[in-house]
N, C-alpha and C positions, 0 to 999 in steps of 0.2 A: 828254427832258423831265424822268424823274425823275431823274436825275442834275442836270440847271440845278437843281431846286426843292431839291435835297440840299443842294447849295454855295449857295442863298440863306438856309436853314436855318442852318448853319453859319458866316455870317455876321452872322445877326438874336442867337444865341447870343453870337457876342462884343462887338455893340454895348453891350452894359451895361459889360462889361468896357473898353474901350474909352473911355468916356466915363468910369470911374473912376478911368482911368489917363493921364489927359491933362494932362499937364504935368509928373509925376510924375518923380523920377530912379530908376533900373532899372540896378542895377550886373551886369554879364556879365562872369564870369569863365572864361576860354577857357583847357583845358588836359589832357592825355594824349593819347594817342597815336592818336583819333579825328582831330582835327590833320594826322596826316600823311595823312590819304584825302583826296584835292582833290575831291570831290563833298560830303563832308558836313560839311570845312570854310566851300565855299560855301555852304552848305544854314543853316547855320545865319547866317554873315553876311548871309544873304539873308532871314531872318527878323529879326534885330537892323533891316537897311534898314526892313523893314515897321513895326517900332516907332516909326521916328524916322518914319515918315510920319505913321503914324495917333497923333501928338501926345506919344509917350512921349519923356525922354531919356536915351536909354541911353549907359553909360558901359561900357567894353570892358576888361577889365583880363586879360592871357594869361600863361602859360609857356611853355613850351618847351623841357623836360625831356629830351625823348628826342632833338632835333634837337641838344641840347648835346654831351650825352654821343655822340654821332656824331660830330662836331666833334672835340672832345677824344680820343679815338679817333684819329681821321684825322693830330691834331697827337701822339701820340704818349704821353699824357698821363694815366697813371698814374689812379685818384681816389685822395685821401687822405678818410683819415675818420679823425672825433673823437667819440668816445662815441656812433656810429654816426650822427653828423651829417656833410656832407661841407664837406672844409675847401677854400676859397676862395682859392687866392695871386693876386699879379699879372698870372701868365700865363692861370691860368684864368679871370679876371676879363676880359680881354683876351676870349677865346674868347668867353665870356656875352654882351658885351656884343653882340660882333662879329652873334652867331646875334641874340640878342633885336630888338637895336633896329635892328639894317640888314635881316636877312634876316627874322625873325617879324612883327616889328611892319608893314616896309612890306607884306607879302605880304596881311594882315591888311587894311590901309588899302586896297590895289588890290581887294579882294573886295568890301568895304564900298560902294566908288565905283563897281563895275561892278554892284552891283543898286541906283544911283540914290541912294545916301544923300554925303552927305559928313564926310568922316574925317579927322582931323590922329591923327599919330603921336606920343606925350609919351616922350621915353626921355631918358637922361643923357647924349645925343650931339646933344638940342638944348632944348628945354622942358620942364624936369622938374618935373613936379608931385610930388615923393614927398622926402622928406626921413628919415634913419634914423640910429640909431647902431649902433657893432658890437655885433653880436652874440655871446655866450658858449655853450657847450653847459651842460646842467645842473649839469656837476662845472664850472662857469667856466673852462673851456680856452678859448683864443682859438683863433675857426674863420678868421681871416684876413679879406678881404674880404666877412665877410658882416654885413649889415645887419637892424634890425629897425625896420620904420617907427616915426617919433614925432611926421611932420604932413607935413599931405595941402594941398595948395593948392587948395583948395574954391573959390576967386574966380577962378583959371584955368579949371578942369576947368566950372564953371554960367555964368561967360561965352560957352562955347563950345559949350555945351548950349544955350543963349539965342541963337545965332547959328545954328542947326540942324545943328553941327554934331558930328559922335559922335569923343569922344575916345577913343585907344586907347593904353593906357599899358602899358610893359616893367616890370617886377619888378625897375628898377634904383633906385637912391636918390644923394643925396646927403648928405656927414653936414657936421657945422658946417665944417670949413674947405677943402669943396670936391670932396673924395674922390669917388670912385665906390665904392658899395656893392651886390650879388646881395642881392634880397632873395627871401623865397618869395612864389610868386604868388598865393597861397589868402590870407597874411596881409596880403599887400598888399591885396587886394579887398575883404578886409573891414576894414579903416582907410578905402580909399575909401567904401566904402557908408556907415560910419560919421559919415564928415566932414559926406558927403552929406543926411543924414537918409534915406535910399532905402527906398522903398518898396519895393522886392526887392530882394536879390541872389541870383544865380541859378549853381549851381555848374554847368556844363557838360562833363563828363566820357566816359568811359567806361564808368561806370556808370549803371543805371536809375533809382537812387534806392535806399534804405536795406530791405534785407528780412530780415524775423523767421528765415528762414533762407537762408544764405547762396547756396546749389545749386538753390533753388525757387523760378523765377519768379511762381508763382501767391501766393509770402508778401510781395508789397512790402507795404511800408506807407505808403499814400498819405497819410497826417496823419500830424504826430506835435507835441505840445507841445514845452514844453524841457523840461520836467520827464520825459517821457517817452524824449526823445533821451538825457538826461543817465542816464535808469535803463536805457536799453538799452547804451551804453557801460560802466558798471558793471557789467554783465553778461556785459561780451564778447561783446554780439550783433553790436555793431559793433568792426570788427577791424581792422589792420593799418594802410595808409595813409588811410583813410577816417577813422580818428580824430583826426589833425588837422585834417583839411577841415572835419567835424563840430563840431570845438570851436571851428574858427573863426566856424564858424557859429552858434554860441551865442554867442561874444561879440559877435558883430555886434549878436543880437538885443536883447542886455542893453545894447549903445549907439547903441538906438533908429530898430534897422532894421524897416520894419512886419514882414515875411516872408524867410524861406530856402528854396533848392529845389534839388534835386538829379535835374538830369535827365543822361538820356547825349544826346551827339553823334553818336550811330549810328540815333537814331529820326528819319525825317523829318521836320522841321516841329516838334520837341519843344518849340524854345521859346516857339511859339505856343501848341501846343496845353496847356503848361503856366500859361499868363498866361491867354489868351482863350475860355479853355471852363470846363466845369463841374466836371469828375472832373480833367483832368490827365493826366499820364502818369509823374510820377518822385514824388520824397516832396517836403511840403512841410513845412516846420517854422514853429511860430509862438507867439507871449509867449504 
């Protein structure tokens, strides 16, 4: 009995939540190497299902980083890098697409569908909502096949959010006369959310969320402004690849996303308990 009266508890908690998030767009960006655990990649598609039932719509936007590099591996294939950006030819483009839009994206759609929601796949091998130009490294080297978004097809991706149904887009693009373009999937998510107006976008990672110090769980820091995120990067509190994800996430907020959050794909139910409770479990960021 007190375990029922728990899980009714726990329920009566999110119904506010819930009802302020009903009809809302919620971008979910799926990526590291939490991914390859088939438990807690369902774990979390099986929370995203929960969202499209209870009125949210959520949009899925993934990578697929370490399944590449497997890939390319497998085919023999060197990386190249550009002022420690990695460079993009035709063959690895080939590989990207191969891993992303046939093997991540559908595996992604069959999890979505088997906890009851419905999911169409968006990639450049059939309905691509992402449009990019090439992209340069800082000193303007040309990195090859890589792209940076410049327009999101917003009347595709809330069509089908309006049909209940949850899109799931690859990290590919296409540029004006047709190309295929790699783009990164952190900045793709936040152009999505951005198109969107979204009420969240939610990073899904490997990590917990952003802490005061890097080795101590007990330092997360569960709020943080921009102002705050932007003085703990100045700081070098926030380090290595998290600074991009990070900055991605400030420009989202700066083109009128309401919230940013940083939870890992290793906590059960994190993306629930990040939307639908009171405390949370990773950092959230906000204007």
């Amino acid at each position: 009995m007190e375990d029922a009266i728990a899980k009714a508890a726990v329920l009566i908690e999110a119904l506010p939540y819930i009802r302020r998030f009903r009809g809302s767009s919620v971008v979910v960006k799926l990526g590291g190497s939490f991914m390859d655990v088939p438990a807690d990649l369902a774990a979390v598609c099986a929370d995203i299902a929960f969202m499209r039932a209870v009125g949210i719509h959520p949009v899925v936007v993934h990578g697929g980083g370490k399944a590449i590099s497997r890939a390319m591996e497998d085919a023999g294939l060197a990386p190249r890098w550009v002022e420690g950006l990695r460079y993009t030819g035709q063959e690895e483009l080939r590989i990207v697409e191969d891993v992303l839009a046939t093997d991540v994206n559908r595996h992604i759609c069959r999890l979505l569908e088997a906890a009851g929601a419905r999911a169409e796949g968006l990639t450049s091998k059939g309905r691509c909502p992402l449009t990019a130009e090439p992209a340069t490294s800082p000193g303007g080297e040309a990195l090859g096949r890589v792209g940076r978004v410049t327009r999101v097809d917003g009347l595709l991706l809330r069509g089908l959010c309006d049909l209940g149904t949850i899109p799931v887009i690859a990290p590919l693009a296409l540029d004006s006369g047709g190309g295929k373009l790699n783009c990164n999937a952190d900045e793709a998510a936040g152009a999505v959310a951005r198109e969107l107006a979204a009420e969240k976008l939610v990073n899904v990672s490997d990590t917990h969320g952003i802490r005061q110090r890097a080795d101590d769980e007990a330092s997360l820091l569960s709020h943080l402004s921009e102002a705050e995120a932007e003085r703990l990067l100045a700081d070098a509190v926030i380090t290595g690849g998290m600074i991009p994800k990070i900055r991605t996430l400030l420009e989202a907020l700066k083109g009128g996303v309401g919230k940013c959050h940083v939870i890992s794909g290793r906590v059960p139910h994190s993306l629930l308990l990040e939307i639908y409770t009171d405390r949370g479990v990773g950092t959230e960021i906000v204007p």
